[in-house]
C-alpha positions as MATLAB code, in Angstrom:
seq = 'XXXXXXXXXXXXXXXXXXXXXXXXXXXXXXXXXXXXXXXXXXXXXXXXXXXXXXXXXXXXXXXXXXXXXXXXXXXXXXXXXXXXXXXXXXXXXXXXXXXXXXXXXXXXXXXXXXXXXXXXXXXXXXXXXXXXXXXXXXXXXXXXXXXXXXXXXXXXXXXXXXXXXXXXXXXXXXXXXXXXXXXXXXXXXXXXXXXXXXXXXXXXXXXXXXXXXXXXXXXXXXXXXXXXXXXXXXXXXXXXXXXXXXXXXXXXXXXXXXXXXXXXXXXXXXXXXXXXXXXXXXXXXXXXXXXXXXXXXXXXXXXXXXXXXXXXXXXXXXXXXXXXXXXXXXXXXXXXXXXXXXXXXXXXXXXXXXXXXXXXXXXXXXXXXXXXXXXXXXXXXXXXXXXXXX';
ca = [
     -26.763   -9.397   21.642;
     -25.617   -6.615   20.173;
     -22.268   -6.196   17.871;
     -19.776   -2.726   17.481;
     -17.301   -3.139   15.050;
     -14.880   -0.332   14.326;
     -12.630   -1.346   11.134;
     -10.490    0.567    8.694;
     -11.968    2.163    5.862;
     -10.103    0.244    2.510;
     -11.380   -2.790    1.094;
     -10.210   -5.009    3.842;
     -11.855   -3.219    6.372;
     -15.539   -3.460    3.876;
     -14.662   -7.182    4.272;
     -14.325   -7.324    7.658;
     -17.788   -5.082    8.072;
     -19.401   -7.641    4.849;
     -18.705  -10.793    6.912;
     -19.647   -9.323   10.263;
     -23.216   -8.469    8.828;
     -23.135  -12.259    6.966;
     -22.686  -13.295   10.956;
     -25.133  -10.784   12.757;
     -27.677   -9.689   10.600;
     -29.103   -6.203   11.765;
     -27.674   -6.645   15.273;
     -24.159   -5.560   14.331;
     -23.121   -1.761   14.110;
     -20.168   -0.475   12.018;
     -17.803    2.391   12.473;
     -15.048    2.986    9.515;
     -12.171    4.722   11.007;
      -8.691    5.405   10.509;
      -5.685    6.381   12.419;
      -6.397    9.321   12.743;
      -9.764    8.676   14.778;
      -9.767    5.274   15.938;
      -8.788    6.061   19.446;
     -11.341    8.822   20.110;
     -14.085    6.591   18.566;
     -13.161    3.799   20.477;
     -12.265    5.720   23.862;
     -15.987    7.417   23.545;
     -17.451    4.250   22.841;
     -15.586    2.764   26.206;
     -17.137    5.798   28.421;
     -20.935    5.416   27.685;
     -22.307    2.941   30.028;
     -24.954    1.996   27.753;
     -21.900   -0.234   26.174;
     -21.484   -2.283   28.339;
     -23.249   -5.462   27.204;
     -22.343   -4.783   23.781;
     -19.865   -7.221   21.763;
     -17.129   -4.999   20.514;
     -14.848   -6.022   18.064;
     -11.843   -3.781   16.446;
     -10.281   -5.100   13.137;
      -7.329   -3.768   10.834;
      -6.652   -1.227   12.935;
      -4.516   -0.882   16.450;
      -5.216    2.067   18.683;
      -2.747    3.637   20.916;
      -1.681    2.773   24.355;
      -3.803    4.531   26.249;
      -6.767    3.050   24.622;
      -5.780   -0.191   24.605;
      -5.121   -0.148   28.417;
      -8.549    0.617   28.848;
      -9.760   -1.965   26.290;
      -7.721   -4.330   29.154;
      -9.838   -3.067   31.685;
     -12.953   -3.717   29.791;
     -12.325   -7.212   29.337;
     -10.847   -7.800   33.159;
     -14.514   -6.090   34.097;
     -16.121   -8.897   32.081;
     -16.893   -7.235   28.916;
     -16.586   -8.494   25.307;
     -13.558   -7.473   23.513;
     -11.663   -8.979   20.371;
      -9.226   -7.666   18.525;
      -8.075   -8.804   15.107;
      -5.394   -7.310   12.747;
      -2.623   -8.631   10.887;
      -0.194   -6.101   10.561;
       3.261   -6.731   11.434;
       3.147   -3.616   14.108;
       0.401   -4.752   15.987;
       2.009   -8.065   17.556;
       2.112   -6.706   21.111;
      -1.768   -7.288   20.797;
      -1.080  -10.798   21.551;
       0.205  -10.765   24.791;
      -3.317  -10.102   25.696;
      -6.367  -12.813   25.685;
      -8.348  -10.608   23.686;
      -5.969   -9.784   20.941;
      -5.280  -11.621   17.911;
      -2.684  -10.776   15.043;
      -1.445  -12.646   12.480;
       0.402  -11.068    9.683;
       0.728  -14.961    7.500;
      -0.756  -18.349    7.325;
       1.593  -21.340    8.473;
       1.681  -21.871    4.425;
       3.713  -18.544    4.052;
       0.500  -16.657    2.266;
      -0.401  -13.276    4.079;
      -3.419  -12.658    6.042;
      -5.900   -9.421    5.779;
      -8.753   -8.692    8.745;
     -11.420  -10.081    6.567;
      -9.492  -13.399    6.123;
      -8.882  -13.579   10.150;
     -12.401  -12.449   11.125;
     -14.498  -14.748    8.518;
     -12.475  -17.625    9.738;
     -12.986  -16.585   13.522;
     -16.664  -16.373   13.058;
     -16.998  -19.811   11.129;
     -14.711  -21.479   14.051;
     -17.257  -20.028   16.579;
     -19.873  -21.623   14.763;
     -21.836  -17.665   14.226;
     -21.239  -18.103   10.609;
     -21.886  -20.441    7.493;
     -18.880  -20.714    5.316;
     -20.227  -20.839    1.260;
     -18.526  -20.763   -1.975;
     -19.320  -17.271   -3.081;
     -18.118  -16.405    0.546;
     -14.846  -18.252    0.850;
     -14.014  -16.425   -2.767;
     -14.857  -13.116   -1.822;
     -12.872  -13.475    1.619;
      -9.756  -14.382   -0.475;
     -10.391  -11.968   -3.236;
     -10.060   -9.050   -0.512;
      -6.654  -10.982    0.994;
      -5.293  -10.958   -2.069;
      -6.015   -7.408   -3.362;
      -4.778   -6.161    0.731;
      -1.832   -8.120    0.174;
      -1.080   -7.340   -3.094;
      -1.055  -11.477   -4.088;
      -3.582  -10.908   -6.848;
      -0.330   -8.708   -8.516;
       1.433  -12.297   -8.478;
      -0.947  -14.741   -9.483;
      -2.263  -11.763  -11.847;
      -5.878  -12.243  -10.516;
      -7.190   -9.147  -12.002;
     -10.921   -9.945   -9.896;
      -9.458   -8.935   -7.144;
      -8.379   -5.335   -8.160;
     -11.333   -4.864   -9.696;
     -13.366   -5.478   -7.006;
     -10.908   -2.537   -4.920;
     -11.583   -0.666   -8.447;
     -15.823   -1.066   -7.872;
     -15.543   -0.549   -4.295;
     -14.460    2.978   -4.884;
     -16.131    3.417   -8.095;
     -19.746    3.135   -6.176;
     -18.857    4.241   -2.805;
     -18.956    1.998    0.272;
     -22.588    2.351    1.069;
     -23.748    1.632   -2.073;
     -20.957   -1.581   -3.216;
     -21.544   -2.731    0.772;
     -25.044   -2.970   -0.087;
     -24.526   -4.818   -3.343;
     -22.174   -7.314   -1.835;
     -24.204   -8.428    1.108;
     -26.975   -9.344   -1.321;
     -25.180  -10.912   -4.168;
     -23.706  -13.447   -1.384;
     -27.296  -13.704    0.012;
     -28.873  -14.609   -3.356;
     -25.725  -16.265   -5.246;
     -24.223  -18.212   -2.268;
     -22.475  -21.036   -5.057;
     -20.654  -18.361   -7.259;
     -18.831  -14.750   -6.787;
     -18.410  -13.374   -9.901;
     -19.130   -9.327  -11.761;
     -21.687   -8.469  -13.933;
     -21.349   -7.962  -17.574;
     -21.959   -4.111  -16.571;
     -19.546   -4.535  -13.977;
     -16.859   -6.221  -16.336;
     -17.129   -3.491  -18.951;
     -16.622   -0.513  -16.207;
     -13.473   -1.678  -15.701;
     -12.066   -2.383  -19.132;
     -12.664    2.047  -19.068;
     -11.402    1.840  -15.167;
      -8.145    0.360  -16.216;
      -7.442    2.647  -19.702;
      -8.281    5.804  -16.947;
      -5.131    3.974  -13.858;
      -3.036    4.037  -17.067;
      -3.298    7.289  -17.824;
      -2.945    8.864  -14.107;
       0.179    6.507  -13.310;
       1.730    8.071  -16.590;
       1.070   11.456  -15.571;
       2.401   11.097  -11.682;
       5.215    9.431  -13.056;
       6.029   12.924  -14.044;
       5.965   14.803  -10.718;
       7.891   12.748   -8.287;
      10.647   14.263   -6.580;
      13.282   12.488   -5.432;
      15.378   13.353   -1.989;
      16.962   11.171    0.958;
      15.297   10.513    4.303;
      18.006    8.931    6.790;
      18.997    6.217    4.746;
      16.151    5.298    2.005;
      16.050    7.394   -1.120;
      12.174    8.189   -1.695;
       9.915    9.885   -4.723;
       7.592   11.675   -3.054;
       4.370   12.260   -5.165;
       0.902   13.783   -4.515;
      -1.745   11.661   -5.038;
      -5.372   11.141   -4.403;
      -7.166    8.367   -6.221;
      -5.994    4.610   -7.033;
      -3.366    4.714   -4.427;
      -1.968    1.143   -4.601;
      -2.019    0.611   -8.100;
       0.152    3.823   -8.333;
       2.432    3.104   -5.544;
       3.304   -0.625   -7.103;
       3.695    0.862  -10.743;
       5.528    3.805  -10.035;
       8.322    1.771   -7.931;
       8.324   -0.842  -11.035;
       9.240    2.344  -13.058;
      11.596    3.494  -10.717;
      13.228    1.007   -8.997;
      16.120    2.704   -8.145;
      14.016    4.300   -5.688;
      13.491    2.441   -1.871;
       9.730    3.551   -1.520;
       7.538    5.555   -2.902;
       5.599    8.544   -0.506;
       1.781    9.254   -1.492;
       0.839   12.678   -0.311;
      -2.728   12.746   -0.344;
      -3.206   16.727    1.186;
      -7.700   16.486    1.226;
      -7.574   13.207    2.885;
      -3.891   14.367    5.607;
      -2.916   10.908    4.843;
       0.729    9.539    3.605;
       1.200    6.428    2.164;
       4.432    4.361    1.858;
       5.092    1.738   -0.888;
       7.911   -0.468   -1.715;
       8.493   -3.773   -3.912;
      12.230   -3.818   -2.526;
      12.019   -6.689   -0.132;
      15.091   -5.428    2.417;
      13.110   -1.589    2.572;
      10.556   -2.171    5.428;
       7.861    0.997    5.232;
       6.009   -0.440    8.222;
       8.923    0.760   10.159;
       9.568    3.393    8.831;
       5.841    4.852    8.947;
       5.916    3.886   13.212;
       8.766    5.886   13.157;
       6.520    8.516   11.778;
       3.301    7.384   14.106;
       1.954    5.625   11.567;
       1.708    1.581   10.921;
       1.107   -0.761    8.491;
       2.931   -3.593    6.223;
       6.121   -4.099    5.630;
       5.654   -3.385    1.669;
       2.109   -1.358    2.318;
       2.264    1.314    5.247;
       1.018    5.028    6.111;
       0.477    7.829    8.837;
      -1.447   11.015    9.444;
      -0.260   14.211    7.212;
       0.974   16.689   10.347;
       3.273   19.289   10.829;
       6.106   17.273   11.244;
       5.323   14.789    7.939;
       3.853   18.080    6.032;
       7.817   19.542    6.361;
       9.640   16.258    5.442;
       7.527   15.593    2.195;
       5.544   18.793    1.223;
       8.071   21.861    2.777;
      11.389   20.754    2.242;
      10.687   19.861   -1.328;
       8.333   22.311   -2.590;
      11.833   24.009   -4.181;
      13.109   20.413   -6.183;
      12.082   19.623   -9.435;
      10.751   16.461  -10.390;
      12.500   13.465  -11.695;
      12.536   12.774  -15.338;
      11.155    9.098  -16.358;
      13.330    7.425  -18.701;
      12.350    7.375  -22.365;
      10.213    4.150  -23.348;
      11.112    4.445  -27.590;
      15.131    4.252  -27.163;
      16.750    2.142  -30.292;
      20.157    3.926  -29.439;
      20.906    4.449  -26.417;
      19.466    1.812  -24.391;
      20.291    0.143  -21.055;
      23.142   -2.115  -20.853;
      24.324   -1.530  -24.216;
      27.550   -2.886  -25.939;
      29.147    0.257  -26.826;
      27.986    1.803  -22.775;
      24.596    3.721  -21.774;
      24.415    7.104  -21.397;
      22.196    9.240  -18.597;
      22.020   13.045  -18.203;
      20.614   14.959  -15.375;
      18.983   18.530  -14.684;
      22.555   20.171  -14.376;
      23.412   18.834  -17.517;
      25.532   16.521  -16.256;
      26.293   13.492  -18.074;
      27.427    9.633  -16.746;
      28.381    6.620  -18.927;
      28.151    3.257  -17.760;
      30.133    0.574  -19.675;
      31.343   -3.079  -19.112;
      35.023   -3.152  -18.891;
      36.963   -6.366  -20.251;
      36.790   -7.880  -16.704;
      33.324   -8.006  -16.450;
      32.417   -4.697  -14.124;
      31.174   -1.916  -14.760;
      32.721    1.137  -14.828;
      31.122    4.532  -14.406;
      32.586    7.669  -16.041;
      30.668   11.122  -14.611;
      31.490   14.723  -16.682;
      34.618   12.519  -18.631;
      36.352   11.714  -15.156;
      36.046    7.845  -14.815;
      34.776    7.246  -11.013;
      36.627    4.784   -8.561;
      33.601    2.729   -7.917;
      32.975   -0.031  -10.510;
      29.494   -2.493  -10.180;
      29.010   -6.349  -10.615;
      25.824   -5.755  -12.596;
      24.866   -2.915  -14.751;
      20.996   -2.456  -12.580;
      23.860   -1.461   -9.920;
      25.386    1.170  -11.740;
      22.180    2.146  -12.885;
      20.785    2.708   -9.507;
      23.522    4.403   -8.082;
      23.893    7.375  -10.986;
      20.083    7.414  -10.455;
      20.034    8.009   -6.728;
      23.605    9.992   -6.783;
      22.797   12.407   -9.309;
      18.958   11.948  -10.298;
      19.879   11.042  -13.705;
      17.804    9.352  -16.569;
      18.433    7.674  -19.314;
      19.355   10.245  -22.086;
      17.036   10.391  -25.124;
      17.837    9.318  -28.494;
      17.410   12.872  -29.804;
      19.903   14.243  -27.147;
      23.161   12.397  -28.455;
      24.243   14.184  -31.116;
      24.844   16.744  -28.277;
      27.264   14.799  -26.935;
      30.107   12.494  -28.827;
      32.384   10.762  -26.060;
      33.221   10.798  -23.001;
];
């Protein structure tokens, strides 16, 4: 019989199309969509008759209402449909006997599509579970989930890293026959391995330089940076909210591909939401939506005018966070704060020599709030002799 899968586009949804291909050979047919075109695939794929008899499976990806009413009426009409996805705003999927979503394991660890779908093909019995397998399945979870950032499995990113270095034609085709022919061991090549020693030196450098262009405004309640971005996406959305964690997410405006992604490491700022908010979906900590008129104002328009955020300097010996004698921070306006612990153990904030009402238990506190109230950083070394006390 034949298979239809339509799956996302990222490394999770190469899995997903990987292990589907391990399961059907030639029989299976993949689409790579996103948001943006999942439900008119899908919807044109439900109106040609010649369908009908086809299996038709949709991973890492949710379509709309309409669509999915229809996908109902497909499977009440005796046709195949199964639906697998493991992001947090896809649940309603479950009330129905062809939808399955599972965002974590009963151990706590977090899911991807290729995890779900591998392990739904090997309980059907339509696929052989190996070693090489079983380690690329979790490789993908943990580079989707961003685990490999934990346990520091740097195999994982690079295998994200390769995927986009070849191109997913060319790394799909690569995959499916190092699994074929190496079924006891997943591992690179020595070719492979040295790419990415040159891979990582080139991440370094972009992160540096978009640490320099984010702007910085408020959205309801979340402070953002807002950056433009269009290569290594994850990587720069992790490291540029470890450099500025003041900040509740971080927005990547990619303008070729009219995509936005939202990242956070801040475990009370949910993105997921706040993207479905915007018509979007996604992880809590990992989310996006479409680039339209409406997100094109909030993140491009509205802040074409504001400059950028200045990163903190990284060769201090002075002035340095948390200081005895108090840390010092200086903004665009000129405007300078002080942050010292008083002899009761808080920290008091004095802004332009007037000493402010609100004190902090912790100086990351403090820190966070002259960062967010006045877009502040921390004042060079050089600058000081401008300044002698407050």
């Amino acid at each position: 019989m034949k298979i239809k899968l339509f799956t996302d586009t990222d490394l999770d949804g190469l899995g997903c199309a990987i292990v589907a291909k391990l399961a059907f050979g030639d029989d299976v047919e993949v689409t790579h969509c996103s948001y943006r075109n999942l439900n008119q695939r899908v919807e044109h794929f439900l109106q040609n008759e010649d369908n009908k008899n086809i299996k038709l499976y949709i991973t890492d990806l949710a379509v709309n209402e309409q669509v999915e009413k229809k996908l109902n009426e497909r499977y009440h009409h005796g046709g195949h449909v199964q639906m697998i996805d493991h992001h947090v705003t896809a649940l309603h999927f479950n009330q129905y006997p062809w939808g399955f979503v599972q965002p974590e394991y009963d151990n706590g660890k977090k899911t991807c599509a290729t995890s779900l779908l591998f392990e739904h093909f090997v309980e059907n019995q339509q696929l052989e579970q190996t070693p090489a397998l079983v380690e690329f399945v979790d490789l993908v979870r943990q580079y989707d989930t961003w685990e490999w950032d934990e346990n520091d499995n740097i195999l994982a990113k690079h295998l994200n890293d390769l995927f986009f270095m070849f191109g997913r034609e060319q790394f799909e085709e690569d995959l499916l026959k190092r699994l074929k022919e190496n079924p006891d061991l997943f591992q690179l090549t020595d070719m492979e391995n040295m790419l990415m020693d040159v891979e990582e030196k080139k991440i370094e450098r972009y992160i540096y330089a978009k640490n320099k262009q984010i702007v910085q405004r408020f959205v309801g309640k979340y402070c953002i940076g807002i950056v433009h971005a269009e290569q290594y996406l994850s990587e720069l959305g992790n490291a540029l909210n470890k450099k500025n964690p003041h900040l509740d997410m971080i927005v990547l405006v990619n303008v070729g591909t009219k995509k936005v992604g939202f990242r956070t490491i801040h475990d009370e700022v949910n993105v997921a939401q706040f993207a479905k908010e915007l018509g979007g979906g996604g992880h809590p900590k990992a989310s996006g939506c479409d680039l339209n008129e409406e997100t094109f104002k909030l993140f491009v328009t509205d802040v074409f005018h504001l400059e950028p955020i200045k990163p903190d300097p990284e060769k201090n010996e002075v002035n340095v966070k948390d200081a005895l004698h108090g840390t010092y921070y200086e903004n665009r306006n000129g405007e300078i704060s002080f942050i010292k612990k008083n002899n009761m153990g808080k920290y008091i904030l004095v802004h332009q020599g007037r000493l402010q009402e609100v004190q902090f238990k912790t100086f990351e506190e403090a820190e966070k709030y002259v960062k967010r109230t006045y877009q502040s950083w921390l004042q060079f070394d050089r600058d000081m002799n401008k300044y002698h006390k407050n």
